[in-house]
C-alpha positions in Angstrom: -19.1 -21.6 3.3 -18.9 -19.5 6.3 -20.9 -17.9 8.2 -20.3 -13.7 9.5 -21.8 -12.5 13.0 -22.6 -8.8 12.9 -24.5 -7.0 14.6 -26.3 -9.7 16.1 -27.1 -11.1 12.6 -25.4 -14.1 11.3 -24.7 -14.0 7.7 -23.8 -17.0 5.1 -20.8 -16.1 2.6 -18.2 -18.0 0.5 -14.8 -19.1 2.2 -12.7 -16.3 -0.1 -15.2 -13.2 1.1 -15.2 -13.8 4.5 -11.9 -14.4 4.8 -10.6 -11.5 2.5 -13.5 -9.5 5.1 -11.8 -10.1 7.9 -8.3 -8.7 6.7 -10.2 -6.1 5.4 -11.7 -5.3 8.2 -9.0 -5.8 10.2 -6.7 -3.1 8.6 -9.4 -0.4 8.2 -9.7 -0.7 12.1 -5.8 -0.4 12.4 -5.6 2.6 11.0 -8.3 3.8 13.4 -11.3 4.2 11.0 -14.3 2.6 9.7 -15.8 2.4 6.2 -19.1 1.0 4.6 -18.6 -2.2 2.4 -20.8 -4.5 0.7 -20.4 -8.5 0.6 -22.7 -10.9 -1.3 -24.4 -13.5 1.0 -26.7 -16.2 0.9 -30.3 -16.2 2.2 -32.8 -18.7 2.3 -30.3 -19.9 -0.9 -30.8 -17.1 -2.5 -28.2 -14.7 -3.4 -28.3 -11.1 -2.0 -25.9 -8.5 -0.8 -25.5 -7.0 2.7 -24.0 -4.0 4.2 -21.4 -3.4 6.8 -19.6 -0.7 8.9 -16.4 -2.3 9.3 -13.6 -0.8 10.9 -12.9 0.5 15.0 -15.7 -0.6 17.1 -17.7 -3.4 14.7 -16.7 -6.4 15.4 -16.3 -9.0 12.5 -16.7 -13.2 13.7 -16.0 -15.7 10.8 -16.8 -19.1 11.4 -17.5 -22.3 9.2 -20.8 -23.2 7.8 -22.1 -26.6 7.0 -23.6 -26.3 3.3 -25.1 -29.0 1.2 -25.5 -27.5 -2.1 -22.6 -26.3 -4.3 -20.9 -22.7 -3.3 -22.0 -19.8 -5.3 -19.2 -17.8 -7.3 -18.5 -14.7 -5.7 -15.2 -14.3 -6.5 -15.1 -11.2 -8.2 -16.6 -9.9 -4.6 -13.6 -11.2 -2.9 -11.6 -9.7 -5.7 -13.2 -6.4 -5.2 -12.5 -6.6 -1.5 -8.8 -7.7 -2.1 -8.5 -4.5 -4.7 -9.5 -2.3 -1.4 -7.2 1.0 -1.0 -6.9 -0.4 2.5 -6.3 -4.1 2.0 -3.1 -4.8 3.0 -0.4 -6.0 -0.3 1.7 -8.7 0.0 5.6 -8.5 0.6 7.5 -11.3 -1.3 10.7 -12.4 -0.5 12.9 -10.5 -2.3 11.3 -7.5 -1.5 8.8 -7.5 -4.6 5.0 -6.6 -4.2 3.9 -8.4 -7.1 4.8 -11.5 -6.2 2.0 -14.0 -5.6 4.2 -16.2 -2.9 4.9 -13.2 -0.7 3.4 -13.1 2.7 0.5 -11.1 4.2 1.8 -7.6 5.4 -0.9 -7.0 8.2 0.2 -4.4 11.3 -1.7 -5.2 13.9 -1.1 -3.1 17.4 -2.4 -5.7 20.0 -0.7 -4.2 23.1 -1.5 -0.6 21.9 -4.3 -0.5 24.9 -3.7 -3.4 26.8 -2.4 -0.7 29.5 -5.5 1.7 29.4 -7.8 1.6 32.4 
């Protein structure tokens, strides 16, 4: 499990949401926008669904999370997340973006403002 600080809110997610969250995230806020998504979370071991405005400006924090119990399912979540028009694909290597052993093609600009006063 891990746990999502937003907004001054801490919220408790599976490994594979958070994670496919923060490269979500991520690559909305590289292309300079931000868009509404919706992630299953935990509450009082319940399961329930928040909302977040991801993107340029909301910051994401993803952190572990001790659990006892077993972890719910909420892969086809994480699915719907990794399906995002803005989720970055993967690049194999021979070039082919089916390929499941590709790596992650994420552009991230960190020096962009680094010179901005």
């Amino acid at each position: 499990m891990k746990l999502v600080s937003y907004a001054a809110q801490q919220l408790v997610t599976t490994d594979d949401v958070a994670d496919a969250l923060v490269v979500l995230a991520a690559e909305i806020a590289n292309e300079g926008g931000s868009q509404a998504l919706q992630i299953p979370i935990l509450v009082d071991d319940e399961e329930d669904l928040a909302e977040l405005v991801v993107g340029v400006g909301n910051d994401v924090l993803v952190g572990p999370h001790a659990s006892t119990g077993a972890d719910p399912d909420f892969s086809e979540h994480a699915a719907r997340l990794r399906s995002h028009p803005s989720y970055p694909k993967r690049r194999a290597a021979d070039g082919d973006a089916d390929e499941e052993d590709g790596d992650w093609v994420v552009d991230f600009d960190l020096d962009a403002g680094a010179n901005r006063l």
